[in-house]
N, C-alpha and C positions, 0 to 999 in steps of 0.2 A: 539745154542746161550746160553752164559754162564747167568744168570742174576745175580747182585749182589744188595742185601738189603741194604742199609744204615742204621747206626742209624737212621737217622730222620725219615725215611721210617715204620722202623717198628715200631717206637717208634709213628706214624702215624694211623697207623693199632689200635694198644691199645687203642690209645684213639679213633677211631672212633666207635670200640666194646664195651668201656665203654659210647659213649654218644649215641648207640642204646640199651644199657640197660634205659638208666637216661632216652633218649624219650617214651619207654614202660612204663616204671614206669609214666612218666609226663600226658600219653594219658591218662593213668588210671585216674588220679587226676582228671585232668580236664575235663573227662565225668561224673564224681562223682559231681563234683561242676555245670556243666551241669542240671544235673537232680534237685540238689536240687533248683536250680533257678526257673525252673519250675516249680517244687513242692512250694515254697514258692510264685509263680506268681501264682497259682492257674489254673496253663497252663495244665490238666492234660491229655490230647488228647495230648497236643504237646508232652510232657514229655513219653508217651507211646510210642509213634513214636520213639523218640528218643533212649527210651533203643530199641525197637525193630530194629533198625537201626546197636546200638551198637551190639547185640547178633547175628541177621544174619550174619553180615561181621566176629565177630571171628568166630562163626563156620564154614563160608567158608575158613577162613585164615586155619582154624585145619583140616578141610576136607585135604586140597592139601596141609598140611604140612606132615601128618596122609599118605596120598597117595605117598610122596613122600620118606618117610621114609622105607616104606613096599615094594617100587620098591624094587625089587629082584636082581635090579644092583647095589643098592645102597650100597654106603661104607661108616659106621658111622667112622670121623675119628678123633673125640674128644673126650676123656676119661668120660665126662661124660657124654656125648650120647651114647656112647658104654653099659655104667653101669648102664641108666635106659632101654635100650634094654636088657640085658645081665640078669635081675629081673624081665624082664617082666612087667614092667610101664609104656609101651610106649603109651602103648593105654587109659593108665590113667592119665597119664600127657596132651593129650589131649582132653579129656573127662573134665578134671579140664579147659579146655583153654588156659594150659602153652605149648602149641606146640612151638609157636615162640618166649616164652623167653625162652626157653631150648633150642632151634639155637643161639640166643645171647650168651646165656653161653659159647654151643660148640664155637662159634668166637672167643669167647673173652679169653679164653684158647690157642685157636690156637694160635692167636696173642703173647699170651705173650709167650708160646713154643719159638716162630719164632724169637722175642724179645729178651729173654734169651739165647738160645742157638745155635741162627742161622743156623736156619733148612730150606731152602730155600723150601720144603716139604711142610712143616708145612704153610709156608706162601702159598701157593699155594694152598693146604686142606681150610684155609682160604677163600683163597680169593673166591674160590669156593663155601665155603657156606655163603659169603656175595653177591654171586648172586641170587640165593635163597632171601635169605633175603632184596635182593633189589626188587626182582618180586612179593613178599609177599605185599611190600611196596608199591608199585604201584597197588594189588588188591585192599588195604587196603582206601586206598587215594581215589578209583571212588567206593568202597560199602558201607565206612563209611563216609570219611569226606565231601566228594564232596556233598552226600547229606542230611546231617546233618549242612551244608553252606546256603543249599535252604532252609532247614526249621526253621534255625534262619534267615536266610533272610527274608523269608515273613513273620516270627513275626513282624520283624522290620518296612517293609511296609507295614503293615499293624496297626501298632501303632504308627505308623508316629515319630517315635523313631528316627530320623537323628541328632543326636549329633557327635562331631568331632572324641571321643573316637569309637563311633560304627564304624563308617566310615572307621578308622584305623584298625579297628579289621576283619572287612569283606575283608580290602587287603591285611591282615598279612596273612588270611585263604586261601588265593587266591593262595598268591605266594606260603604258604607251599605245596599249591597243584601243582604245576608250580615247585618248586624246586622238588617235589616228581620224576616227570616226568623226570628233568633233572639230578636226583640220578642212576635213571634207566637208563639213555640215556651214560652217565658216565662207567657202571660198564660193557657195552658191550665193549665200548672202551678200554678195558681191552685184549681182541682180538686182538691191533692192535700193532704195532712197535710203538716203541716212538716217532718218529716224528710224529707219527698222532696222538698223544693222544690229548683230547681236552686242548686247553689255557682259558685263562680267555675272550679274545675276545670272541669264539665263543660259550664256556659257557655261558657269557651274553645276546648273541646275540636267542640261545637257550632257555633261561630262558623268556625273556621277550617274546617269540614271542608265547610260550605257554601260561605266563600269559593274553596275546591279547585276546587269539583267547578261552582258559578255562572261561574268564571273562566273556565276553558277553554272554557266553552259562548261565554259572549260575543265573548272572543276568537275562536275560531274562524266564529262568524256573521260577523264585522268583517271576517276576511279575505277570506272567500267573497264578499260583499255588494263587497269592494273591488276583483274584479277582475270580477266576476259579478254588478253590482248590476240587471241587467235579470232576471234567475232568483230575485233572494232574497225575492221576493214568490210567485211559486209556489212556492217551497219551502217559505214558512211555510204558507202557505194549505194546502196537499197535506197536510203535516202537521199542523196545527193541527186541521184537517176530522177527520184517522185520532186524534185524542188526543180531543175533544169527544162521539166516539162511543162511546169507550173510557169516557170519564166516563159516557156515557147505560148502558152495556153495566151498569156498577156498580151502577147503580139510587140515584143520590142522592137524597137527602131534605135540602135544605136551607131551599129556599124553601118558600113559601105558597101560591103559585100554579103550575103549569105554563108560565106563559113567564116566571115570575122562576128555576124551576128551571132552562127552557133557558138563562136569560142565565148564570146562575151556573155552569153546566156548560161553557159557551165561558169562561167567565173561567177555569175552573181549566184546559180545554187551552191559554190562552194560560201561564197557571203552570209550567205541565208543561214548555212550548217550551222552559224555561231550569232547573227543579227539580222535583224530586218532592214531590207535596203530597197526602198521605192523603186519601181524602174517601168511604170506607167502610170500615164494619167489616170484618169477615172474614181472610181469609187476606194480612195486607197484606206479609210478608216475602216470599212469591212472584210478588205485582205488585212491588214493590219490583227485584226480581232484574231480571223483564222489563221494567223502566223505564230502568232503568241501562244493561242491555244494548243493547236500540232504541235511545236514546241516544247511547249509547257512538259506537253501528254509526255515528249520522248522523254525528256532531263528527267522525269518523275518515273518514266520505263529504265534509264538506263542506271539511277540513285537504287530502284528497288531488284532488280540484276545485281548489281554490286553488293547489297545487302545480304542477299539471300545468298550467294559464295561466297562471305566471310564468313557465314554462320553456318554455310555444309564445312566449309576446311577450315575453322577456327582452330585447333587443335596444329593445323601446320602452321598458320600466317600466325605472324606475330601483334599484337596486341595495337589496338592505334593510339596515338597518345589520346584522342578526345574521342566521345563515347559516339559508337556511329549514328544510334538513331538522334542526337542533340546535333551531331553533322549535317545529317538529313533535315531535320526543321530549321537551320540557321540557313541552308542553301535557299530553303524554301520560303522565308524570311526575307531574305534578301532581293530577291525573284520578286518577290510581293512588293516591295520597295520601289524596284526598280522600274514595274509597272506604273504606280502609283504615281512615281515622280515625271514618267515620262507621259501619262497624263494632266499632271500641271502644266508642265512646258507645253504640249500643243491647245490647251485652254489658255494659258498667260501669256507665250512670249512668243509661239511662233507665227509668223504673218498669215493674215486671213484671208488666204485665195486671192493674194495681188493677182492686179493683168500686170502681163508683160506685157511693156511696148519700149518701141525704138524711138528715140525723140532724132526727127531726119535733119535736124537743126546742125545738132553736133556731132552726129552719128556716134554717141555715144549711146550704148543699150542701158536701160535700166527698165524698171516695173513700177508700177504703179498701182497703190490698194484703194483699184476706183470701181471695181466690180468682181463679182466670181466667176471663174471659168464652169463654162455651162454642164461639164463632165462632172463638175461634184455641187450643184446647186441640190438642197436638199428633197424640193420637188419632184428632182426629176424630169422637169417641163424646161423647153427653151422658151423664150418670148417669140411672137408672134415676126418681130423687125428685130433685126442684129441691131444693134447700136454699137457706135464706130469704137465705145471707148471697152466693150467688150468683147474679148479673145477668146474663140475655142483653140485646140491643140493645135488642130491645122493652120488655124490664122497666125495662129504664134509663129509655125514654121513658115508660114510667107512674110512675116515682118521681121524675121529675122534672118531673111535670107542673104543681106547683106553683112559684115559684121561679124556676129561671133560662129564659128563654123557648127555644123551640124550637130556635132555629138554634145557639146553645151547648150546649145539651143534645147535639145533633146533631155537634159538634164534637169535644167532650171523647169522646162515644163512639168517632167513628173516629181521635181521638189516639192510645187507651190499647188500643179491642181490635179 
């Protein structure tokens, strides 16, 4: 399969590399302006919290960008990723914390390469290490902002601060969290034939049913944390421990090594704490069911905890502007919604069990919805002869052994089966 660029296409690509530049630079700003609010509220517990929120997440983001760099498979394929590997900076540049603006560079290079002088190559080296940099994005999203949300949340409930502008800003933070998911959800689609790529229907349909079902989570940690904020550290912890083992229990395969597999298995149960995020093949609509459910159970443990101590200390706390148990049923409303919807989306719009393959033509990867991968056929039976145009996991990872490197390869697998 030939692909061909458009100007708009690539002229596309540049500017989305220049406005993941402008949102690095803006994250920066606006955690600077973060702290000094704090600092000038006299918040200085909360304001500790918060850098310390801020520095774990980038040193995680520089761990696995650091680890990803050092793969031994890896191919730097932007001039100036080449040139602070080639002086030996690399491990300085993220020691400084520029791991992931020195991938924006490398992008935003590629792009304009691809731009300039239509290298269908270059766009592809691209688009590749905008995957990456989408997976960064979605670490980034459930170890910084996710909860750096909860902990201006329970400032806010806790200072009985409900004005109209806060209100806006707590759902502006919501959906960036919600479109984060849907950035990532997006750049797998990248795998598929153009007819399957996402439209704006089921983008939307995507977007909202994450913001459903991310909201009420955060929300309800905000409440529990605000009247219970000596417990909401054991509670992640207890639970984070039982999701990380659940990830071990799966058997991933993302990283290269065994302790970049551990770190990335604790990142995805920090993920988990707040969304469901596939990270094997196999049977994922029956983990799916039991993710929702557990879940469910805690949001509905930590809403009725909250409950029952504003009505032992009613008499201290102050009154909330909206009545708590119409609270409770609207979270849970919501919740119900967000199910709901995100069962249309994988009945309507999301692709059914494509194979992946590699067309060895143009050594372009893409997939093709020409059979289901044998891990989620609903029988449970393999056929008797493989046929050539059907992929199990493993076949996947040998036909993709050329191409897109491991941890994508390894991706798109547990996206689709």
């Amino acid at each position: 399969m030939k692909t061909k660029f458009t100007f708009w296409l690539r002229a596309s690509d540049v500017l989305a590399s220049l406005l993941s530049l402008l949102l690095f630079f803006w994250n920066v700003g606006a955690n600077a302006w973060a702290v000094v609010s704090f600092y000038q509220e006299h918040k200085y517990f909360s304001m500790g919290l918060f850098i310390f929120l801020i520095l774990s997440s980038s040193v995680l983001l520089q761990i696995f960008s650091w680890l990803w760099y050092t793969d031994s498979n890896e191919k730097l394929h932007s001039k100036v990723e080449r040139f602070i590997n080639r002086h030996g900076l690399l491990a300085l540049v993220h020691i400084l914390q520029l791991g992931v603006f020195l991938r924006c560079l490398g992008m935003l290079e590629l792009s304009i390469s691809s731009f300039e002088q239509k290298y269908t190559l270059q766009n592809e080296n691209a688009e590749n290490l905008g995957h990456d940099l989408s997976t960064l994005g979605l670490f980034k999203a459930f170890s910084e902002s996710a909860p750096q949300l909860i902990l201006m949340l329970t400032n806010i409930i806790q200072m009985q601060d409900f004005q109209l502008f806060t209100v806006i800003k707590i759902i502006s933070s919501l959906s960036s969290l919600s479109f984060t998911v849907l950035s990532y959800h997006r750049s797998m689609r990248a795998f598929v034939p153009e007819k399957l790529k996402m439209g704006w229907s089921s983008s939307i349909i995507y977007f909202l049913w994450n913001l459903f079902l991310i909201g009420p989570r955060v929300v309800s940690v905000s409440l529990f944390a605000s009247v219970l904020p000596c417990y909401i550290t054991a509670h992640f912890l207890s639970l984070w421990t039982l999701l990380v083992l659940w990830s071990w229990w799966q058997k991933t395969d993302f990283m290269v090594t065994k302790a970049g597999e551990w770190l990335y298995r604790a990142t995805v149960g920090l993920i988990w704490y707040f969304t469901w995020f596939n990270v094997a093949s196999g049977n994922k609509k029956l983990r799916g069911i039991i993710y929702h459910m557990v879940m469910g159970a805690d949001t509905m443990l930590l809403l009725g905890l909250w409950w029952w101590r504003r009505s032992v200390e009613s008499a201290r706390l102050s009154p909330l502007p909206i009545n708590p148990y119409l609270l409770i049923v609207m979270l849970m409303i919501i919740y119900i919604i967000g199910v709901l919807l995100k069962l249309v989306y994988y009945w309507k719009f999301h692709p059914k069990q494509p194979d992946l393959q590699k067309d060895e033509k143009d050594g372009i990867s893409q997939m093709k919805p020409q059979a289901p991968c044998y891990d989620i056929v609903d029988s449970g039976e393999k056929p008797e002869t493989e046929p050539e145009s059907v992929l199990t996991a493993s076949a996947l990872t040998q036909r993709f052994a050329s191409g897109i490197h491991k941890r994508m390869r390894n991706m798109a697998v547990n996206f689709y089966c």
